[in-house]
Backbone bond lengths (Angstrom), bond angles and torsions (degrees), N, CA, C in turn:
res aa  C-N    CA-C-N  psi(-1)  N-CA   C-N-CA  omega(-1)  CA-C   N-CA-C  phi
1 X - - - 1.442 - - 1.530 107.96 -
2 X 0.933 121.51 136.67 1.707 136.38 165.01 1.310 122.13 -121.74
3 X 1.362 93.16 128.15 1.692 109.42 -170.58 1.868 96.07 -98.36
4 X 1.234 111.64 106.79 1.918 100.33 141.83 1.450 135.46 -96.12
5 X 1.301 112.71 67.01 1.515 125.46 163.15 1.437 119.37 -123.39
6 X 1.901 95.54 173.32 1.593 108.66 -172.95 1.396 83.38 -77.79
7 X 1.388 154.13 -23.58 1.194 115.08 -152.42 1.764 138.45 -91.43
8 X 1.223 117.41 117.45 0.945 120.95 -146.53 1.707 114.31 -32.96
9 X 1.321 113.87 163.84 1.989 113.98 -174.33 1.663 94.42 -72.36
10 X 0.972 135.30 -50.30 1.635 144.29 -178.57 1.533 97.07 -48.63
11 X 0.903 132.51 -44.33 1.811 126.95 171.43 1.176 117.48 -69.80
12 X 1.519 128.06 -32.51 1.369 124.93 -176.54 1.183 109.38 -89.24
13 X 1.890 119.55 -32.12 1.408 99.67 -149.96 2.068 64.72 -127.76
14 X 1.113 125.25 107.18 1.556 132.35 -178.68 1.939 94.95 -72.01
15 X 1.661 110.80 148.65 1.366 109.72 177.97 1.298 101.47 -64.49
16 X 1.055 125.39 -159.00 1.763 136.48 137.18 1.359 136.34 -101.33
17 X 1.721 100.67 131.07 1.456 88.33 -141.43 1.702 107.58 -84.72
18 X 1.209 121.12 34.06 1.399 119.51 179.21 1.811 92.37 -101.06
19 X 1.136 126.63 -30.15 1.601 106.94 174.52 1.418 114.84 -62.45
20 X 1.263 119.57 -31.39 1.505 117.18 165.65 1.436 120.53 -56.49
21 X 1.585 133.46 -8.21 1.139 139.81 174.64 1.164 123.96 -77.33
22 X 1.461 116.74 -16.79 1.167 134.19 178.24 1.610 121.70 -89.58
23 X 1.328 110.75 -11.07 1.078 121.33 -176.53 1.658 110.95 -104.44
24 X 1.301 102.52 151.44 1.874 98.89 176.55 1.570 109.54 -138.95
25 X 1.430 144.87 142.59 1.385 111.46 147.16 0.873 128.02 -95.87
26 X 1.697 124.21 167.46 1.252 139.28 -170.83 1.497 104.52 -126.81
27 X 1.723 95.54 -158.77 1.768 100.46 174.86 1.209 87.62 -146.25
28 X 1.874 108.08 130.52 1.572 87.67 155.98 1.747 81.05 -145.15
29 X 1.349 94.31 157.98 1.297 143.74 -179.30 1.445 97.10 56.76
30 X 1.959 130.63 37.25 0.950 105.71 160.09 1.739 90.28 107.00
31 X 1.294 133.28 2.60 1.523 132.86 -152.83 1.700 100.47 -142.80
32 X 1.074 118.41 97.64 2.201 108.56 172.94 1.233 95.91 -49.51
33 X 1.304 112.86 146.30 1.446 134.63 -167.22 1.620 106.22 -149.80
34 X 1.265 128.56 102.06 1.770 113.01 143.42 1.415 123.73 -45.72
35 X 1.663 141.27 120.70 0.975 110.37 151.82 1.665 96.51 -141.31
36 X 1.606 91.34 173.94 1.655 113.85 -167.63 1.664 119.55 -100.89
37 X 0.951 128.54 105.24 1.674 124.41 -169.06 1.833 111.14 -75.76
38 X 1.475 91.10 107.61 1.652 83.68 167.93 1.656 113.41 -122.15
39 X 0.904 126.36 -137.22 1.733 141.41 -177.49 1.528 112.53 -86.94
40 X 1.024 102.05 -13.83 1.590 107.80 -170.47 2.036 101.09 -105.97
41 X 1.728 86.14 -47.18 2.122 79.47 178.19 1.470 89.43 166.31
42 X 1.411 112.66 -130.47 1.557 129.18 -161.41 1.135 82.27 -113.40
43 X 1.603 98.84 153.65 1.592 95.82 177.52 1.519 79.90 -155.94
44 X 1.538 116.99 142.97 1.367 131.97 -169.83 1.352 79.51 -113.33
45 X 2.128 77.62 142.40 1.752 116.00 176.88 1.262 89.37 -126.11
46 X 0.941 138.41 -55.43 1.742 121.01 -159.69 1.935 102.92 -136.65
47 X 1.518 117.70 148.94 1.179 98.76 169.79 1.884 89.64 -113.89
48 X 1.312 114.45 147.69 1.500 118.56 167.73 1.214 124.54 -70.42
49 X 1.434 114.68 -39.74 1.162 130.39 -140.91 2.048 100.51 -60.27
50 X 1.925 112.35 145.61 1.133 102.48 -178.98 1.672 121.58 -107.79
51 X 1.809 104.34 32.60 1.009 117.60 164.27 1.341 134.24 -96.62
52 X 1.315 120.46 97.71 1.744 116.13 -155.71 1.511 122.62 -49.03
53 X 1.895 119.39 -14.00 1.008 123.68 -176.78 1.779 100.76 -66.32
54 X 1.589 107.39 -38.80 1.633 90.89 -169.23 1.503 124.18 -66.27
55 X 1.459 108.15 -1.57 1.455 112.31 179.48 1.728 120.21 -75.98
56 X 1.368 81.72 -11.09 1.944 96.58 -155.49 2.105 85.81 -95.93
57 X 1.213 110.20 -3.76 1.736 110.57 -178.74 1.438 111.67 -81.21
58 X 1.213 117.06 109.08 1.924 121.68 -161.82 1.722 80.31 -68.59
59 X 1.032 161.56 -106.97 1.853 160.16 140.16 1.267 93.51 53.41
60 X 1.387 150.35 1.16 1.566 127.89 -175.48 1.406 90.79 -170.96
61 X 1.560 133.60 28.83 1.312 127.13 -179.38 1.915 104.03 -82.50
62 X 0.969 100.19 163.86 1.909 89.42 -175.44 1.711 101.21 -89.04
63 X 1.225 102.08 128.08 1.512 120.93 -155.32 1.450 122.17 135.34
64 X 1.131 104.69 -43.06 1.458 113.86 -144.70 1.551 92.98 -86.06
65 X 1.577 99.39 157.51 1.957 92.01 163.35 1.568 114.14 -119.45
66 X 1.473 111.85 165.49 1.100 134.72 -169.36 1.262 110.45 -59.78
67 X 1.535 130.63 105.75 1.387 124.64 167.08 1.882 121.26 -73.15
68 X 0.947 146.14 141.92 1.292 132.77 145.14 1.787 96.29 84.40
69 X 1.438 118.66 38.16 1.504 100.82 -163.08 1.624 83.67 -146.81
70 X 1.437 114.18 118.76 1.566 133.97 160.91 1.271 96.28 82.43
């Protein structure tokens, strides 16, 4: 099937919303944070925050996991 529209793939084809269950946010060091709990620790998916400096913090990049947190 082929779609030709603007509308974004996330509107047509919706995630599922039980992977979002797995996720929570928190705060750490002062920064909203999404992150995802696996076997290894926290692991950041999204940071919120609407200060552009916290993006530029390698410690809260999405990937990374939570040191020193819970």
């Amino acid at each position: 099937m082929i779609l030709h529209t603007t509308v974004p793939y996330e509107l047509i084809f919706p995630t599922a919303i039980n992977l979002y269950d797995e996720q929570k946010m928190v705060t750490f060091n002062g920064i909203p944070v999404i992150v995802q709990q696996d076997q290894q620790g926290y692991r950041v998916v999204r940071v919120l925050s609407s200060d552009p400096q916290h993006y530029m913090n390698d410690s809260i990049t999405p990937g990374q996991y939570l040191s020193d947190f819970i």
